[in-house]
LUMRO-76605 format. One record per residue (C-alpha): x, y, z; residue in three letters; residue number from 0. Coordinates in pm, whole numbers. Layout:
// residues N
xx;yy;zz;r;k
X;Y;Z;ALA;NUM;
...
This chain:
// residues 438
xx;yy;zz;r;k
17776;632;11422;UNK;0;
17857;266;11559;UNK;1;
18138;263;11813;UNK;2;
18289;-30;11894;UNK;3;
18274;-77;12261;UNK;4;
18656;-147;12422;UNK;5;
18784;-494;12473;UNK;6;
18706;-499;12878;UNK;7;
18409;-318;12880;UNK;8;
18266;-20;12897;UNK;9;
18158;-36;13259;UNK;10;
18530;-166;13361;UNK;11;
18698;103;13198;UNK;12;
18495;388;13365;UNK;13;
18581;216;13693;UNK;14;
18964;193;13615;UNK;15;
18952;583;13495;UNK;16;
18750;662;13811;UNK;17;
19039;514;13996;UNK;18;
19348;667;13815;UNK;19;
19179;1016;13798;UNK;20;
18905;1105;14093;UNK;21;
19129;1050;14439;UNK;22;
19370;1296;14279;UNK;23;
19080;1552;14170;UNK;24;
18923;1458;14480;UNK;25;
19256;1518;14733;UNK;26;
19292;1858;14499;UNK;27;
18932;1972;14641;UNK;28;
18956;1858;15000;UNK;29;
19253;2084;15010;UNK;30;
19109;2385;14838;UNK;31;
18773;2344;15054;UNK;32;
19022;2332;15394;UNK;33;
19208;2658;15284;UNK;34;
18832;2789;15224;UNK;35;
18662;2710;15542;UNK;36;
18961;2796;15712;UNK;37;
18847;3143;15775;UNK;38;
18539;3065;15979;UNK;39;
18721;2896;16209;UNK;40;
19038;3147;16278;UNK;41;
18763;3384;16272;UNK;42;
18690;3370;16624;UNK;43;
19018;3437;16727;UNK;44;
19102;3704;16422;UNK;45;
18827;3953;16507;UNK;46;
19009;4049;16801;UNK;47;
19344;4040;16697;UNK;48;
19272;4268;16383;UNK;49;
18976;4494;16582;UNK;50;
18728;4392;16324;UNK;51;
18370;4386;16341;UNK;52;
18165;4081;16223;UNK;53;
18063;4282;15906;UNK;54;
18433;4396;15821;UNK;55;
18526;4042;15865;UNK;56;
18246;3903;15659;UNK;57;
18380;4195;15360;UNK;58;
18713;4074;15364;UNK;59;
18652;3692;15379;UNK;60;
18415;3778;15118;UNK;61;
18647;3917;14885;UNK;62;
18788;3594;14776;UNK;63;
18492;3566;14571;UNK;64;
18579;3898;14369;UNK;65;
18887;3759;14314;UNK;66;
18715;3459;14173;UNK;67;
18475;3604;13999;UNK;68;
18746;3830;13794;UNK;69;
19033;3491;13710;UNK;70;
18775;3224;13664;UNK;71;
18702;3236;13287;UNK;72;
19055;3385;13155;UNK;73;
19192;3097;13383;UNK;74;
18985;2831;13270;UNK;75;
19110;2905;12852;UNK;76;
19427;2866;13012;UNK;77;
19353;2536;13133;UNK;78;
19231;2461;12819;UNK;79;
19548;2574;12613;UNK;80;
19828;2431;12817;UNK;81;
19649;2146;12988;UNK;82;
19550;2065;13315;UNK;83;
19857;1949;13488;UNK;84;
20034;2244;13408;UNK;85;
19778;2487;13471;UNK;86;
19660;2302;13836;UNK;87;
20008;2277;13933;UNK;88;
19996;2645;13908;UNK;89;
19625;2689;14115;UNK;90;
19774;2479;14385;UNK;91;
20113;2634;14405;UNK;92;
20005;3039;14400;UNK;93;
19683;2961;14643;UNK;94;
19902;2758;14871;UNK;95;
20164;3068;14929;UNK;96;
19853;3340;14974;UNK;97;
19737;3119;15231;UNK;98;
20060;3078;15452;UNK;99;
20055;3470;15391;UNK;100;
19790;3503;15550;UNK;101;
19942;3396;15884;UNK;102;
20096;3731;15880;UNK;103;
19792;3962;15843;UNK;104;
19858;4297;16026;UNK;105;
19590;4484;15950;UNK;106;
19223;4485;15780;UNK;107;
19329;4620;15455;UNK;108;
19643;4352;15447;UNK;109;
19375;4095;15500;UNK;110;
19130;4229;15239;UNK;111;
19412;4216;14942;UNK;112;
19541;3846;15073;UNK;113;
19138;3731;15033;UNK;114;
19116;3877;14665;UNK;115;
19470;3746;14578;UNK;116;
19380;3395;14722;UNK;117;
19075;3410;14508;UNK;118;
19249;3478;14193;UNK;119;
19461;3248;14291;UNK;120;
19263;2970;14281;UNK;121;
19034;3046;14017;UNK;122;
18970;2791;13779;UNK;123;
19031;2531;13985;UNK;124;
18669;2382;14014;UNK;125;
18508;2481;13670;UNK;126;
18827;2356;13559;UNK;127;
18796;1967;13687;UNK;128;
18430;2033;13555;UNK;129;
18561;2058;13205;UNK;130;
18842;1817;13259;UNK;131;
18598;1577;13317;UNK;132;
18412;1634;13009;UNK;133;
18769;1542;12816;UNK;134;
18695;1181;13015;UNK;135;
18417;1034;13089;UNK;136;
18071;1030;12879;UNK;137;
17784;1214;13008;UNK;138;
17594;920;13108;UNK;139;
17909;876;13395;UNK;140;
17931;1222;13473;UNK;141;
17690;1244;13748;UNK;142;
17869;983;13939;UNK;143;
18194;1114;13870;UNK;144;
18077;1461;13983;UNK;145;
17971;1280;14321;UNK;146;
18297;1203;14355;UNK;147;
18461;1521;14294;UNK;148;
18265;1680;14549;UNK;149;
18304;1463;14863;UNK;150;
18631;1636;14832;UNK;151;
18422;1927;14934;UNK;152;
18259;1745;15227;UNK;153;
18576;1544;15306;UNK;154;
18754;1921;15375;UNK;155;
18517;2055;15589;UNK;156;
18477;1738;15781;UNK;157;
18856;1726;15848;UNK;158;
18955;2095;15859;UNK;159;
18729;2163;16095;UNK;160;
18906;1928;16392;UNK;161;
19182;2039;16268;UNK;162;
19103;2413;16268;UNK;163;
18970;2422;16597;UNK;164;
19287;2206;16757;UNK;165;
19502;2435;16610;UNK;166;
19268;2740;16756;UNK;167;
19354;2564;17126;UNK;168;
19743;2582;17002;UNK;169;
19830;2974;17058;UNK;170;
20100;3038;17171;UNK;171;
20331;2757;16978;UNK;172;
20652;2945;16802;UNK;173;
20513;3231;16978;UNK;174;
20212;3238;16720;UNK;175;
19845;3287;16762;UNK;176;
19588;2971;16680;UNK;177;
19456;3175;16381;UNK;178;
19799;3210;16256;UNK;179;
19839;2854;16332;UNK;180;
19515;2781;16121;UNK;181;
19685;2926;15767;UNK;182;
19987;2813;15858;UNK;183;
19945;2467;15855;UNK;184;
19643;2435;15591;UNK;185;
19841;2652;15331;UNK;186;
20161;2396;15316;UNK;187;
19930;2060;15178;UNK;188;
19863;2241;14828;UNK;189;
20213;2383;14794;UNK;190;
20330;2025;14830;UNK;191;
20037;1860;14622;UNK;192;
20181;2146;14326;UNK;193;
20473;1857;14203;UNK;194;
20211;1609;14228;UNK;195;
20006;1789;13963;UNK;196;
20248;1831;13766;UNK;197;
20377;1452;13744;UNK;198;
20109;1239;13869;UNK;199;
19771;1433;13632;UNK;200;
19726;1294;13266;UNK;201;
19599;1579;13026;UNK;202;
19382;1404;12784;UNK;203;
19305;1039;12679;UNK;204;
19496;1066;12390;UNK;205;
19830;1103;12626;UNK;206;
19726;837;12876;UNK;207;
20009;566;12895;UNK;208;
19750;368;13106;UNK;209;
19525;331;12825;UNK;210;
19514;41;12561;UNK;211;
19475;199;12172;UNK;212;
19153;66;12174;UNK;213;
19025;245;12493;UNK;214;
19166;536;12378;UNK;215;
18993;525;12056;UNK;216;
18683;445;12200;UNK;217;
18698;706;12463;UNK;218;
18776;969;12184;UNK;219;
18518;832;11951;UNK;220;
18242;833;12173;UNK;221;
18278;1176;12324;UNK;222;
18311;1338;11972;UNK;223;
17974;1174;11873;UNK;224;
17846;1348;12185;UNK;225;
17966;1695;12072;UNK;226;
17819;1641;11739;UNK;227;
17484;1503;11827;UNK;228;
17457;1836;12003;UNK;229;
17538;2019;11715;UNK;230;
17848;2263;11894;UNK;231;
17921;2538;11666;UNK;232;
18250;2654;11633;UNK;233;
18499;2777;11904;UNK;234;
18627;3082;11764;UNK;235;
18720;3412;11961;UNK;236;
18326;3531;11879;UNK;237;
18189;3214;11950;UNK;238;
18381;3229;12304;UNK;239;
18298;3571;12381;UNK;240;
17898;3491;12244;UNK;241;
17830;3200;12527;UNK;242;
17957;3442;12821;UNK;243;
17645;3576;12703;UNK;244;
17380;3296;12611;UNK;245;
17085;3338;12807;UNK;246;
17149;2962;12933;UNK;247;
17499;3007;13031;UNK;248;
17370;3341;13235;UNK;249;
17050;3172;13369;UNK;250;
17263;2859;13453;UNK;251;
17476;3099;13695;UNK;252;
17150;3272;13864;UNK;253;
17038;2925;13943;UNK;254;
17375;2777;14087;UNK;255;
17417;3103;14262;UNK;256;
17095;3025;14478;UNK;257;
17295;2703;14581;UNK;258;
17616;2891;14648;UNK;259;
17453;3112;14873;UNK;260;
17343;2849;15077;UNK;261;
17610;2646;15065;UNK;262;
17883;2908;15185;UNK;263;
17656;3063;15409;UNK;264;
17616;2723;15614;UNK;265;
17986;2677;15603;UNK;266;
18104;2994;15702;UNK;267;
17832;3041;15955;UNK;268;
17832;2654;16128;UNK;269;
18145;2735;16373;UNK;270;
17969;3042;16499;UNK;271;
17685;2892;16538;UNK;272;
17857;2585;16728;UNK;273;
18003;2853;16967;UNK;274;
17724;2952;17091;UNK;275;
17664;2607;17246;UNK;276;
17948;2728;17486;UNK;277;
18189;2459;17388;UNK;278;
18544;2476;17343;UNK;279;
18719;2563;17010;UNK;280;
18873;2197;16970;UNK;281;
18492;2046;17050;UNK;282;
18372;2266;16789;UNK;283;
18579;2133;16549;UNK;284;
18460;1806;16666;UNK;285;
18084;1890;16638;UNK;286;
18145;2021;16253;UNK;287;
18275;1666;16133;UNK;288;
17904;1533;16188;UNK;289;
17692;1731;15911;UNK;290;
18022;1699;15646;UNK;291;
18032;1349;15772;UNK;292;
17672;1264;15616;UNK;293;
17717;1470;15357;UNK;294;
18021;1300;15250;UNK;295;
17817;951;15315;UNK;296;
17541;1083;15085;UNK;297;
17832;1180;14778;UNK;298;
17967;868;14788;UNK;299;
17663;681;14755;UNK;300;
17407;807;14592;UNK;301;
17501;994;14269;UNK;302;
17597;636;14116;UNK;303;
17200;551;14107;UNK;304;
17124;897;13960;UNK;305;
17245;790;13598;UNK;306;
17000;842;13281;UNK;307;
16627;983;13213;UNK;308;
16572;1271;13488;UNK;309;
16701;1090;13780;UNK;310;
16943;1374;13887;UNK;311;
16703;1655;13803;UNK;312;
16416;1495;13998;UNK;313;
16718;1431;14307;UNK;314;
16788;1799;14274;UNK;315;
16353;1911;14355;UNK;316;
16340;1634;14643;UNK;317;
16704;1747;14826;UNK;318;
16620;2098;14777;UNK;319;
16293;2091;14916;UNK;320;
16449;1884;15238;UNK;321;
16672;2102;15269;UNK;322;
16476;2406;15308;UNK;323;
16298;2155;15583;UNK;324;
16643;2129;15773;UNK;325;
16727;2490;15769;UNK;326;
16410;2600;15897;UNK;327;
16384;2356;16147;UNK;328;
16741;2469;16269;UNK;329;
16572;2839;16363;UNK;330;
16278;2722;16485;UNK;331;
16338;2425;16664;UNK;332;
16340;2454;17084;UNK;333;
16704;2321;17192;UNK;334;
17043;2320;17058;UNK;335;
17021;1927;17039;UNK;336;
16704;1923;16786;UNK;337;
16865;2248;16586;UNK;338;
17233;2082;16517;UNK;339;
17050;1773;16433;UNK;340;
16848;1981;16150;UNK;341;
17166;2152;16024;UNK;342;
17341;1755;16011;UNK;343;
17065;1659;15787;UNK;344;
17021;2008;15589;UNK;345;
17421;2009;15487;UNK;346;
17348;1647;15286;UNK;347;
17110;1787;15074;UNK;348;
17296;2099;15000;UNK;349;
17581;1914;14865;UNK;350;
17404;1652;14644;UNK;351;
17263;1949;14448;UNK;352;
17604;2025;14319;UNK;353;
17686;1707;14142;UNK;354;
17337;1722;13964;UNK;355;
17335;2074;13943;UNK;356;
17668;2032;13697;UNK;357;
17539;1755;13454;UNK;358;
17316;2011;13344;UNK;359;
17575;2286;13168;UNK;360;
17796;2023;13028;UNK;361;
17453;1875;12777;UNK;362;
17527;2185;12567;UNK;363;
17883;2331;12612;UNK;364;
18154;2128;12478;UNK;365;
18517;2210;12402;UNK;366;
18665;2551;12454;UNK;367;
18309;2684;12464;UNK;368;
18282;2435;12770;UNK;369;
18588;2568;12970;UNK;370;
18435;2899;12887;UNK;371;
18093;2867;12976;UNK;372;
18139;2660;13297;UNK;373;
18414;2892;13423;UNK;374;
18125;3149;13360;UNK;375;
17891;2955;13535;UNK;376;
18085;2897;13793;UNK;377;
18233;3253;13894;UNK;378;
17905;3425;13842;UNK;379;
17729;3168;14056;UNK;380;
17971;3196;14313;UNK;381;
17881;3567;14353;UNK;382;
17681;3388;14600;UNK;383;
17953;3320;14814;UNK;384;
18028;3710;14818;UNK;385;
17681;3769;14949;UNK;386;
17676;3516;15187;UNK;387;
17967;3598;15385;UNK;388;
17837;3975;15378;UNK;389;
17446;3856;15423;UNK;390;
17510;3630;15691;UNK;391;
17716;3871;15959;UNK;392;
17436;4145;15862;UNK;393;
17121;3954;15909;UNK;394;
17281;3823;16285;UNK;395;
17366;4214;16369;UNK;396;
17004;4342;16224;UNK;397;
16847;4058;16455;UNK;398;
17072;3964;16701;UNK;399;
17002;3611;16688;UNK;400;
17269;3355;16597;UNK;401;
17031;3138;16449;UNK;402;
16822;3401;16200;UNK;403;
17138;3349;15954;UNK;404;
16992;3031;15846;UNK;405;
16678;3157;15698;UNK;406;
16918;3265;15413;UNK;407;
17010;2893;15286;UNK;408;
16651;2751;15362;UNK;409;
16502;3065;15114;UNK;410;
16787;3039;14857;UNK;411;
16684;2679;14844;UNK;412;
16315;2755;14810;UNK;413;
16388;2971;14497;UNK;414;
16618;2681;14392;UNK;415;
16343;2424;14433;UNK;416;
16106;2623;14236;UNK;417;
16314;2711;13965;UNK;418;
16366;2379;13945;UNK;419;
16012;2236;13848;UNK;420;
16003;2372;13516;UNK;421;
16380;2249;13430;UNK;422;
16252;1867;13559;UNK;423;
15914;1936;13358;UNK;424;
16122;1994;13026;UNK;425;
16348;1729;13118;UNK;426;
16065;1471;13136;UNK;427;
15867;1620;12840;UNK;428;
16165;1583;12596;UNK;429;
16217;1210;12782;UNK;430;
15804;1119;12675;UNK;431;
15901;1254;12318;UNK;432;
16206;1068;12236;UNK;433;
16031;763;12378;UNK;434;
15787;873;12061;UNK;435;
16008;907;11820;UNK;436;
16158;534;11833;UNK;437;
């Protein structure tokens, strides 16, 4: 099928789409991630005032995940039936009033229901954009796009965390504690963002006014040869129930749950860890903006030279490998200096897996199989949040060290690396054939 290429250019286009859509995706993420991480930080002011042990704490935060795990496919096909402003304005609105609700936790079982219920709540929100995307932007710009996306992930825990451990230093204002403080103030930036969902978010090419006809056409042409050339069966209720179920989609979610694992485990874990220097709760804060700092550095940068072949697959072996470097080195190195300077380099190469990790699912799942089968991706991968929050509290009881917790991420990584070879080996084997063929 010849398409006709728009009258500015591809390359221009993508860059003007980039622009309209990602800081909006991107601002949507930094929240979510703030209202996420939030709970390490008015952890270590919230075990007291509840009377919770690190394990109980570790349950409940962990329970968002359950929540997650239960509203992340049924809300994705909602996102795909009444369109993503609609449907995000929702996300941001609901998770935005569980989170100022949590100000007012009383007791351990109150704060075990608000962690589910913010979980539900914001189900759908990242497999969502995922799919979103896929409406957008070809899969040669996804990778780059996906960058993007996720340095709202970096961005949040590189400014919550100051922010988080000023507000920790703030007891006492309105006659609040800091914790209280903490969900205050981070729950009020998505209820406000809901009206700018609503308003601001486009839900498909076809219904961008910013668009010529031609660019529109174009767009629309070119992702429907796409979906063909990988020959997408039909989307019926069978064929949505059948790819909860492909060995792929379930294999995909094992393999991004590795990362999750890893990923929450570092973030929930990093302010504890930071304690333990003996600093104060504001200077924690502080010392957290480093390792989101390069991460964010590494988002924004690299993912654009990670288009075509097995660039982003071969990205994924070398940062996962590092990583497992970093993590290591943060148990085993002599001084808090040399171990902090590990963990800054180790939280980089965590969060460039994600954008690669996600180019993968979207090469065959398209259309309302796609919202399906990354929401299922997605919410059975981040099971690995679940066990992180629970893994990491146990494994620092079991060996009373505050450094043994990152073992986890550097042998979650490991397993990712090595699961890893054969994907990049298939990936470069189908490369050498189609180089055959023509």
């Amino acid at each position: 099928m010849n398409i006709v290429a728009p009258a500015i250019g591809e390359a221009r286009l993508i860059n003007r789409l980039a622009l309209r859509l990602m800081p909006l995706l991107g601002l949507l993420y930094l929240v979510a991630y703030i209202d996420r991480s939030n709970i390490s930080f008015a952890k270590l002011q919230m075990l007291d005032s509840l009377g919770l042990s690190e394990a109980a704490y570790g349950l409940g935060a962990s329970l968002f995940f359950i929540g997650y795990l239960l509203f992340e496919v049924p809300s994705n096909l909602m996102l795909h039936k009444y369109g993503a402003p609609r449907w995000m304005a929702r996300i941001m609105l609901s998770w935005g009033i569980v989170t100022v609700l949590l100000a007012f936790t009383r007791s351990a079982p109150m704060f075990y229901v608000l962690r589910f219920l913010l979980g539900a709540s914001e189900a759908g929100l990242y497999p969502g954009v995922i799919y979103y995307l896929t409406l957008w932007f070809p899969a040669r710009h996804r990778v780059r796009m996906l960058g993007y996306f996720t340095v709202g992930s970096s961005l949040g825990n590189m400014i919550g965390a100051p922010i988080c451990g000023w507000l920790l230093d703030k007891g006492g204002l309105a006659g609040l504690h800091g914790w209280q403080l903490v969900f205050l103030v981070t729950g009020v930036p998505s209820i406000l963002l809901t009206f700018v969902v609503l308003f601001l978010l486009p839900a498909s090419p076809d219904q961008a006014r910013f668009l010529a006809v031609d660019e529109k056409q174009w767009l629309i042409q070119t992702l429907a040869a796409e979906r063909a050339q990988a020959d997408v069966p039909g989307s019926g209720h069978a064929s949505l129930l059948s790819v909860l179920v492909q060995p792929r989609v379930i294999g995909m979610a094992l393999y991004y749950m590795m990362l999750s694992i890893s990923v929450y485990g570092v973030s929930y874990w990093l302010p504890t860890l930071v304690k333990g220097f003996g600093v104060s709760n504001t200077t924690n804060g502080l010392l957290n903006i480093i390792p989101w700092l390069m991460a964010t550095i590494v988002l924004a940068w690299l993912p654009s030279k990670l288009r075509g072949g097995d660039r982003a697959i071969t990205a994924m072996l070398i940062a996962a490998l590092l990583g497992v470097a970093c993590f290591l080195s943060a148990v085993f190195l002599p001084t808090n200096t040399l171990r902090f300077a590990a963990l800054c380099f180790g939280a980089p190469c965590m969060y460039l897996l994600i954008p690669c990790f996600w180019t993968l699912p979207s090469k065959f799942l398209f259309g309302a199989q796609a919202a399906a089968g990354i929401a299922a991706i997605n919410s059975l991968g981040n099971i690995g949040g679940f066990i992180a929050q629970n893994l990491v509290p146990w494994v620092r009881e079991t060996t009373g060290s505050v450094k043994a917790p990152m073992l986890i991420p550097a042998s979650c990584l490991l397993l990712f690396a090595a699961i890893t070879v054969p994907i990049l080996c298939r990936a470069k084997g189908a490369s050498v054939a189609g180089t055959g063929r023509r």
